[in-house]
C-alpha positions as CSV (number, residue, x, y, z in Angstrom):
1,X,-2.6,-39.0,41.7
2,X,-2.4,-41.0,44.8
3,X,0.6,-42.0,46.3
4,X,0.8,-45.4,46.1
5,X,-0.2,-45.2,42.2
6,X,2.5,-42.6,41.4
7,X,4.8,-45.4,43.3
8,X,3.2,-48.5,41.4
9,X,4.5,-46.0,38.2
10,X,7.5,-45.1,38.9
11,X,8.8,-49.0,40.1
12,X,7.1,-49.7,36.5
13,X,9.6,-47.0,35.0
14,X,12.2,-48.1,36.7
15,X,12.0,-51.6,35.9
16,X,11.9,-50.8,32.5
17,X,14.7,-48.4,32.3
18,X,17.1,-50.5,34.9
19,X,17.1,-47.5,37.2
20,X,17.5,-49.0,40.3
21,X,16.9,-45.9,42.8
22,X,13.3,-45.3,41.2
23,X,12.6,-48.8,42.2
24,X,13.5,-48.1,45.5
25,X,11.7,-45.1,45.8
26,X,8.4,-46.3,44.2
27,X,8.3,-48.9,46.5
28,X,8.9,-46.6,49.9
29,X,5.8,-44.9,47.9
30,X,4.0,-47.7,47.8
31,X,4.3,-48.5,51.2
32,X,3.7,-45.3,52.3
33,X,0.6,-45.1,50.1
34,X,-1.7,-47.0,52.6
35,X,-0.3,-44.9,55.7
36,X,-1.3,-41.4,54.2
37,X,-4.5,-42.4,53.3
38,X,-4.8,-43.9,56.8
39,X,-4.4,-40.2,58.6
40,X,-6.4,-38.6,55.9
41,X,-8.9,-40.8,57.0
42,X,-8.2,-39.5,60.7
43,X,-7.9,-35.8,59.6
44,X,-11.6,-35.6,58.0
45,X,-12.8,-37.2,61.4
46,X,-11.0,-35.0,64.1
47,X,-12.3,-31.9,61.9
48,X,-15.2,-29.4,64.0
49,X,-18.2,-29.2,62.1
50,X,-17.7,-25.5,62.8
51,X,-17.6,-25.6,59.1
52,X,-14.9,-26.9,56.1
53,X,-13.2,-23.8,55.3
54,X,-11.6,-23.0,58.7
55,X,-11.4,-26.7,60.4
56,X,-10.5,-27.1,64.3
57,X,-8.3,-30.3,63.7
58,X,-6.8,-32.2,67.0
59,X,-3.1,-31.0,67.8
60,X,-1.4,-35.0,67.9
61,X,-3.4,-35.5,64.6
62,X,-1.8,-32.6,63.1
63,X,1.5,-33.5,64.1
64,X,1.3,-36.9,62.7
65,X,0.4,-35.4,59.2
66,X,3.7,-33.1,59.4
67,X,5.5,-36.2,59.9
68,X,4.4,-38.3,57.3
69,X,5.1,-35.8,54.8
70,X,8.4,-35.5,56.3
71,X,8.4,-39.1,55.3
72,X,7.8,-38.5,52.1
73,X,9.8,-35.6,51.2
74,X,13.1,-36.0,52.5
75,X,14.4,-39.6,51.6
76,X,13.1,-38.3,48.1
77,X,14.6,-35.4,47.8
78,X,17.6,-37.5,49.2
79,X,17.6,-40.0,46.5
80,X,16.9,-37.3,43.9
81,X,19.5,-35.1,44.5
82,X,22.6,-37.6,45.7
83,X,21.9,-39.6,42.6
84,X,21.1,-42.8,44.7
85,X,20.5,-45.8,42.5
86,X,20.5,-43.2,39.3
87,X,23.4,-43.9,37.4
88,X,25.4,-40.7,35.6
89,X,23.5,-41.3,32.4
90,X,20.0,-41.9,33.4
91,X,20.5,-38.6,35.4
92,X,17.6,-36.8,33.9
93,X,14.8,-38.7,35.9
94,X,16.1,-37.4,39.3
95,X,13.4,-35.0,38.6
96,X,10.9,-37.9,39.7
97,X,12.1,-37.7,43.7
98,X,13.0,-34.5,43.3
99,X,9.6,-32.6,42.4
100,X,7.6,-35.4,44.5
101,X,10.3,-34.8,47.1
102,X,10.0,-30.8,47.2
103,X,6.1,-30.9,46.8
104,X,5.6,-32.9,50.3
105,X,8.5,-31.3,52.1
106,X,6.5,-27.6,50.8
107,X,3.2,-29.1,51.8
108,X,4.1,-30.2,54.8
109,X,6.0,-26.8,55.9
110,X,3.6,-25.1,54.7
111,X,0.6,-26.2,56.7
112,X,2.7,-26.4,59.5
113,X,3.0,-22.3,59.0
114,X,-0.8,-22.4,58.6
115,X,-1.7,-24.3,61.9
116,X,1.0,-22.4,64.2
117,X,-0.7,-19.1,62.7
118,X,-4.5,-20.5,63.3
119,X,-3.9,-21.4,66.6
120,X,-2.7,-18.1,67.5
121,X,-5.9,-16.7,66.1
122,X,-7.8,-19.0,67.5
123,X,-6.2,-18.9,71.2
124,X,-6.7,-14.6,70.9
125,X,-9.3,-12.9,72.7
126,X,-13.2,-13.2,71.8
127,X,-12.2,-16.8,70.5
128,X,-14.8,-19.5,71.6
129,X,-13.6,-23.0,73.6
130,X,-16.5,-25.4,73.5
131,X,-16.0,-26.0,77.4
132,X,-19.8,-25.4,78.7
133,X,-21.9,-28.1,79.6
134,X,-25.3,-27.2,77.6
135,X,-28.5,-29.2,76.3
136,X,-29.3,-28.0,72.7
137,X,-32.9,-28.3,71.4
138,X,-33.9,-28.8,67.8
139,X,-36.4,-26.2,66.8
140,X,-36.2,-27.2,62.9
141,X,-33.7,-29.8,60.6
142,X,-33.2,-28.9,57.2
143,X,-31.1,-31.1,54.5
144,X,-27.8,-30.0,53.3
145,X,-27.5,-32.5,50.3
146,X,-24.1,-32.7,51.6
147,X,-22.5,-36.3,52.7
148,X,-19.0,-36.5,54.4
149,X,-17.9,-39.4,54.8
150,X,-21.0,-41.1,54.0
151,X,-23.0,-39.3,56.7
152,X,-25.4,-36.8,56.5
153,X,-24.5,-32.7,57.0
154,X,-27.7,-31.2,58.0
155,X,-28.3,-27.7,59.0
156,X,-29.9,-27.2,62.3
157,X,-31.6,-24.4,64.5
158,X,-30.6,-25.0,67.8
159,X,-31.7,-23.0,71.2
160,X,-29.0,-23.6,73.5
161,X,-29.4,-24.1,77.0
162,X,-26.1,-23.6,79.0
163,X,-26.3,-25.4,82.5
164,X,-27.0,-22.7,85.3
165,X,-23.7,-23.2,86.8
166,X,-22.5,-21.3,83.5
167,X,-24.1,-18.1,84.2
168,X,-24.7,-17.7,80.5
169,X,-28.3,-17.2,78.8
170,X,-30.0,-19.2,76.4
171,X,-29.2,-18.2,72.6
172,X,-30.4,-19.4,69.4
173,X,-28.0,-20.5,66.9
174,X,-28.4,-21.7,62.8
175,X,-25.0,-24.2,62.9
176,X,-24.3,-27.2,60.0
177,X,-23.3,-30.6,61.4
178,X,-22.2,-33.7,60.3
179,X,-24.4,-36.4,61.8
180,X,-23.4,-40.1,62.6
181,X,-25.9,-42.3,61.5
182,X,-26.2,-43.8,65.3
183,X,-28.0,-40.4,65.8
184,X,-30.6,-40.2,63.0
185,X,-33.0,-42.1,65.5
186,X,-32.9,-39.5,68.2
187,X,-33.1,-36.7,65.2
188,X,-36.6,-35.1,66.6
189,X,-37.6,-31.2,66.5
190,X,-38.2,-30.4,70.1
191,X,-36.1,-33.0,71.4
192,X,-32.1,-32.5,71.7
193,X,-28.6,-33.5,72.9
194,X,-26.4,-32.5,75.8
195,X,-23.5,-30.7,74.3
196,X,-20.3,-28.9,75.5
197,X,-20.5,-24.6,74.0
198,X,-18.7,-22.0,73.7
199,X,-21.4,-19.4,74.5
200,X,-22.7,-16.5,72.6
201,X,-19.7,-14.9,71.8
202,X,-18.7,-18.6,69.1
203,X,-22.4,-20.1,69.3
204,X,-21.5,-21.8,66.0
205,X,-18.9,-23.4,68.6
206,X,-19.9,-26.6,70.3
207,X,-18.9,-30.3,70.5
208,X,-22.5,-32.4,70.7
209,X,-22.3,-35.4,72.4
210,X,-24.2,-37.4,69.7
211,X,-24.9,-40.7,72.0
212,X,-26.8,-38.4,75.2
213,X,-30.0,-37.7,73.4
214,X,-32.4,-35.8,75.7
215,X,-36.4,-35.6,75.4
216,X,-38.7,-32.6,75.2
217,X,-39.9,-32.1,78.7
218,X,-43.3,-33.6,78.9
219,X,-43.3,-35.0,76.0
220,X,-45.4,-38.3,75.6
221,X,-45.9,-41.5,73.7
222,X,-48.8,-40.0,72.2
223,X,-46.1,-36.7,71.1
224,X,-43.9,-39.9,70.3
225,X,-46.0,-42.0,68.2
226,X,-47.3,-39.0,66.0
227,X,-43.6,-38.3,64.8
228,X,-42.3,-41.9,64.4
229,X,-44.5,-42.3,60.8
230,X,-42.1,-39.5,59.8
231,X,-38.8,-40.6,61.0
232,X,-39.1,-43.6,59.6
233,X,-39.5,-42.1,56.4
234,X,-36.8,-39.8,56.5
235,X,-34.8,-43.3,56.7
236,X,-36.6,-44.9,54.1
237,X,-35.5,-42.3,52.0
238,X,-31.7,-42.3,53.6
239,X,-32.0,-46.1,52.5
240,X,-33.5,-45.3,49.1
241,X,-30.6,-43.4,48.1
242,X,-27.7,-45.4,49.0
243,X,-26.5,-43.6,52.3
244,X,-27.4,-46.7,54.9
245,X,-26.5,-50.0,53.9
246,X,-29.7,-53.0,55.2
247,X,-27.5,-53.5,58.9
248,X,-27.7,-49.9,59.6
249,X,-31.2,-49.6,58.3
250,X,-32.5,-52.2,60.6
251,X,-30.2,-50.9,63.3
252,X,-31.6,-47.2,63.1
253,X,-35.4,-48.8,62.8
254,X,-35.2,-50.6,65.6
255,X,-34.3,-47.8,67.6
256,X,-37.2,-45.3,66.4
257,X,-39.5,-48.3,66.8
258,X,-38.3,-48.5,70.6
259,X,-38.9,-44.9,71.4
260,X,-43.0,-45.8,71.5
């Protein structure tokens, strides 16, 4: 249950019971509702699109998540344990604070154990740093059926072109990314983006700068026109099923239609 519900209920159950401390505490939930959903919000954004299941998430980010559910946890456990606003014989719901209390103070210790311990894996040798300036080239796009936050996750092959002041070879790499929809136009096998990589050794490891498209070499307005017919189809279809709302739409047109 969401925070701010589970505080709309228990200033409800207070009210009705005359327990003044779950009224006070419901309503610090309530208030704080808004604010976790906020960074949650902030935390799916600042994730790599390395992929879900071991995210590279932004240090001051992080930190601001430990805090909030320091936020939560202590004043609750607080008013839970010390009986604030619970009088002697309504003592049994100082569970309320209590197990909300404990649950965010776990949650937030715990993660902070699980970040300290991934970032000392992930600062050990053999680990990539997307430092590299590179141009990546589409070779194919395939669709993941997957949206995150209402964008598309598409599954790419990408050659990778470090710039020669690297000293690192070109490598192929199969990597998932999310892709903002300020993109899609520019979304053409053969073309690319400029990127920062890792290298070889973490190919899956890369920041791509999205807004620096970068065309084939050679490539024409003949090369151009033939693909257009097919782009905007692709958006049709993102349009067909909900995923771009008309401004976006007309947005993303426009800017296939002024690639010709």
């Amino acid at each position: 249950m969401k925070l701010a519900a589970l505080g709309a209920v228990t200033v409800v159950i207070g009210l009705w019971l005359g327990i003044s401390g779950l009224v006070g505490i419901g309503l610090y939930w309530v208030v704080l509702g808004p604010v976790v959903r906020r960074h949650q919000g902030r935390l799916r954004a600042s994730m790599s699109d390395e992929g879900e299941a071991k995210p590279v998430v932004d240090r001051r980010t992080f930190a601001l998540g430990s805090l909030i559910w320091a936020l939560i946890g202590v004043p609750s456990l607080v008013v839970g344990i010390l009986q604030i606003g619970i009088a002697a014989e309504d003592a049994s719901w100082r569970w309320l604070p209590i197990v909300v209390g404990g649950t965010a103070t776990a949650v937030g210790v715990l993660a902070a154990a699980l970040f300290v311990l991934g970032s000392a894996v992930s600062a050990g040798p053999g680990a990539g740093n997307a430092a590299t300036p590179a141009t990546i080239w589409i070779r194919a796009v395939r669709e993941t059926g997957t949206f995150i936050n209402e964008r598309p996750r598409l599954e790419f092959e990408l050659q990778v072109e470090p710039d020669a002041s690297s000293g690192l070879d070109p490598y192929d790499v199969t990597k998932k990314a999310t892709v903002p929809y300020t993109a899609i136009g520019a979304l053409r096998v053969g073309d690319g983006f400029r990127a920062r990589v890792a290298g070889p050794q973490d190919a899956t490891a890369m920041e791509i700068l999205w807004s620096e498209p970068v065309s084939a070499p050679g490539s024409g307005s003949a090369a151009t026109s033939g693909d257009v017919a097919g782009r905007l189809a692709a958006l049709d279809q993102l349009r067909a099923a909900g995923s771009v709302d008309d401004e976006e739409y007309a947005e993303q047109r426009r800017r296939i239609l002024d690639a010709l």
